[in-house]
C-alpha positions as CSV (number, residue, x, y, z in Angstrom):
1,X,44.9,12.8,109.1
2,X,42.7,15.3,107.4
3,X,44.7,18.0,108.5
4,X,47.5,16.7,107.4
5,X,45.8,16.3,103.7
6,X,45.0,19.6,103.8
7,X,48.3,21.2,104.5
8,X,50.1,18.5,101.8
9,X,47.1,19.8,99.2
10,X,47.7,23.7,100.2
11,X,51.4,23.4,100.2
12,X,51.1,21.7,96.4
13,X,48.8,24.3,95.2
14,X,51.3,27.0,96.6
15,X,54.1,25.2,94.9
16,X,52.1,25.1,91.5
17,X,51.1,28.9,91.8
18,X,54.5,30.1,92.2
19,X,55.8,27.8,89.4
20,X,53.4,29.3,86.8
21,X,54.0,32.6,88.2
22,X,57.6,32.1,87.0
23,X,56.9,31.0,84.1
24,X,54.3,33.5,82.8
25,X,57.3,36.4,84.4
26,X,59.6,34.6,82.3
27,X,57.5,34.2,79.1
28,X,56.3,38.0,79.5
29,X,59.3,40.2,80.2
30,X,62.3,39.8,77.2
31,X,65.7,40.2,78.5
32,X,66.8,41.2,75.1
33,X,65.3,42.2,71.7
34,X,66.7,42.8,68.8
35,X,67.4,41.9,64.4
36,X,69.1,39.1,62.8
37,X,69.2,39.0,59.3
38,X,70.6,36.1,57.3
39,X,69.9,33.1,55.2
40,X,67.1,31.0,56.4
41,X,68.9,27.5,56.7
42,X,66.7,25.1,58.6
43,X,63.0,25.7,59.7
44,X,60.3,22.7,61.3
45,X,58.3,21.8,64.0
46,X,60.0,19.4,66.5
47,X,58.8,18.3,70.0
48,X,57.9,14.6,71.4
49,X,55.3,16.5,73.8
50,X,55.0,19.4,73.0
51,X,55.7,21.0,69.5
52,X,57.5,23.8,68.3
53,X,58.7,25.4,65.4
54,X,62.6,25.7,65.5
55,X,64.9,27.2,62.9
56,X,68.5,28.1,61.9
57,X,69.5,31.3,59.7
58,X,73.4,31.4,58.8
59,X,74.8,35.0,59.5
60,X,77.1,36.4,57.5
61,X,79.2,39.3,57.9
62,X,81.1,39.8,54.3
63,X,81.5,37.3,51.4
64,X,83.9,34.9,51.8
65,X,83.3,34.6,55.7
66,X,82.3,31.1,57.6
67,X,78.9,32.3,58.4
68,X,77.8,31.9,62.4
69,X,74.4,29.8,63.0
70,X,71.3,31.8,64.8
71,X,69.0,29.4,66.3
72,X,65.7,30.5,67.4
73,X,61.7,29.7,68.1
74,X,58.6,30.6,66.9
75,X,55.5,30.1,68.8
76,X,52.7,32.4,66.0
77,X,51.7,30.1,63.4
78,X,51.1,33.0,61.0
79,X,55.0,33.8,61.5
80,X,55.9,30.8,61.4
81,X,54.3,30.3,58.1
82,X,56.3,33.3,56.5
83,X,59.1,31.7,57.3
84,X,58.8,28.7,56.1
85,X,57.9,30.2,52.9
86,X,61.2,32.0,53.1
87,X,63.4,28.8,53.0
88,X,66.8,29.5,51.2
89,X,66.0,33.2,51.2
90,X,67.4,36.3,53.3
91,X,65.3,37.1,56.0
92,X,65.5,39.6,58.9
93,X,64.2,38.0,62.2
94,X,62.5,40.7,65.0
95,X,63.2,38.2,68.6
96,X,62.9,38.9,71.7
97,X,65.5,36.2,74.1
98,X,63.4,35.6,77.5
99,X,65.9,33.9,80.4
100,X,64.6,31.2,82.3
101,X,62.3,29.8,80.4
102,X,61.6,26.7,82.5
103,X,61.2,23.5,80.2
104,X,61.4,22.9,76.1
105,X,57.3,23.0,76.0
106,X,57.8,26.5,75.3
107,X,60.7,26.1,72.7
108,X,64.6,24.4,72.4
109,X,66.4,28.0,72.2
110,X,65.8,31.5,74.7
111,X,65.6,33.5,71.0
112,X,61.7,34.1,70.6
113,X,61.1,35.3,66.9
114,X,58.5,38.0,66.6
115,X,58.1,39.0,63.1
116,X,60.2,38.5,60.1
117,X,60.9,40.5,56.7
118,X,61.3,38.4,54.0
119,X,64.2,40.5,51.6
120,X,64.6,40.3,47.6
C-alpha cells in the first residue's frame, strides 16, 4: 500500500513540475512584441480569484474610420498606474502577446503591456 502511495505522490509531483514548467516557458518567452497606439477606452482590475488589470484602447487609422478595439493586460502596478492616469487620452502601449498562457490568473487577453507613452 505504501508503495503504491509513493508512486501516486511521485507521479503528482511530476505532473505539478511539468505544469509550472509550462507555464513559466509560456509566461517568459513572447511570441510577439510590438506598439499600439490609440485612445485609452476602458482600464480596471477584474478577477473573482485572481485580479488583473484589463483595458481597451480604440485604434484608429484616419478620421472618420470605426476605430478597431485592442484588448490587453497589465500585470506592473507602476504601469498600470500610468495608464489609468491616461484615461480618455492617446497612449502608445509597448506588449509583448505570450501563447499558451494556461488559466485567467495570469490575465483575460495573450497581449501583455509593458510600458506605455502617454501622448499630448
Amino acid at each position: 500500500m505504501s508503495r503504491v502511495l509513493v508512486i501516486a505522490g511521485g507521479l503528482l509531483a511530476a505532473v505539478a513540475l511539468l505544469f509550472a514548467a509550462y507555464v513559466w516557458m509560456a509566461l517568459s518567452y513572447s511570441y510577439s512584441e510590438g506598439e499600439r497606439a490609440g485612445y485609452l477606452q476602458k482600464f480596471s482590475k477584474r478577477g473573482w480569484v485572481c485580479k488583473t488589470w484589463e483595458g481597451e484602447i480604440l485604434l484608429t487609422s484616419m478620421p472618420g474610420a470605426i476605430p478597431e478595439k485592442f484588448e490587453f493586460t497589465v500585470q506592473d502596478d507602476a504601469v498600470a498606474a500610468k495608464i489609468g492616469a491616461a484615461a480618455g487620452k492617446r497612449v502608445v502601449l509597448h506588449y509583448a502577446q505570450h501563447k499558451g498562457v494556461p488559466t485567467s490568473c495570469f490575465g483575460d487577453t495573450q497581449y501583455f503591456v509593458e510600458s506605455v507613452d502617454v501622448q499630448p
